[in-house]
N, C-alpha and C positions, 0 to 999 in steps of 0.2 A: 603518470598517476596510476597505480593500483586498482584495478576496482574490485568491491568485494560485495557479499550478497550476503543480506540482512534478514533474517526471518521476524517478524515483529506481529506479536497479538495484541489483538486491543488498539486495531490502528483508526477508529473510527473517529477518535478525538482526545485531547489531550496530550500527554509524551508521546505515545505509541505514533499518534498521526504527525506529532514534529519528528519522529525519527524515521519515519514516512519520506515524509516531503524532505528533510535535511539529506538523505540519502540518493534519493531522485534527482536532487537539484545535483548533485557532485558527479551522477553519471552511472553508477552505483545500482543492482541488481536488488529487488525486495519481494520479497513472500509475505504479504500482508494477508492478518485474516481480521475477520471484521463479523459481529452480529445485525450488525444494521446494515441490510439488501441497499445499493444507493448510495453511500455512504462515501465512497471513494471513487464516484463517476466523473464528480471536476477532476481527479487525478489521473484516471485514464483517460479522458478529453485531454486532460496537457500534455499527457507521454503516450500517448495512442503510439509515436513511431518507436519509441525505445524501452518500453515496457508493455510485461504483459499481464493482463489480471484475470483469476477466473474465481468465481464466488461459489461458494455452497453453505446453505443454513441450515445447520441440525438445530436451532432453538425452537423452542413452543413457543407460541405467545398465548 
């Protein structure tokens, strides 16, 4: 199998987070970005060994 790397915004919920996890689960490399700090912590608890995440928030609240 192929694996390929996925860039996806808007991964916080919705498609963006099914194309998230659908990619994850196959093995598959992702650049997720996300407004909501937290948002994607059960995903780096599951893939802590094969993935890596790093956050930054430019939004105001």
């Amino acid at each position: 199998m192929n694996s390929k790397i996925w860039f996806v915004a808007g991964s916080s919920r919705g498609l963006g987070r099914e194309f998230v996890e659908a990619a994850l689960a196959r093995g598959d490399q992702v650049a997720a970005t996300t407004r909501k700090a937290g948002s994607l912590d059960d995903l780096v608890a599951e893939y802590v060994e094969t993935a890596s995440f790093r956050g930054r928030s430019g939004h105001r609240e």
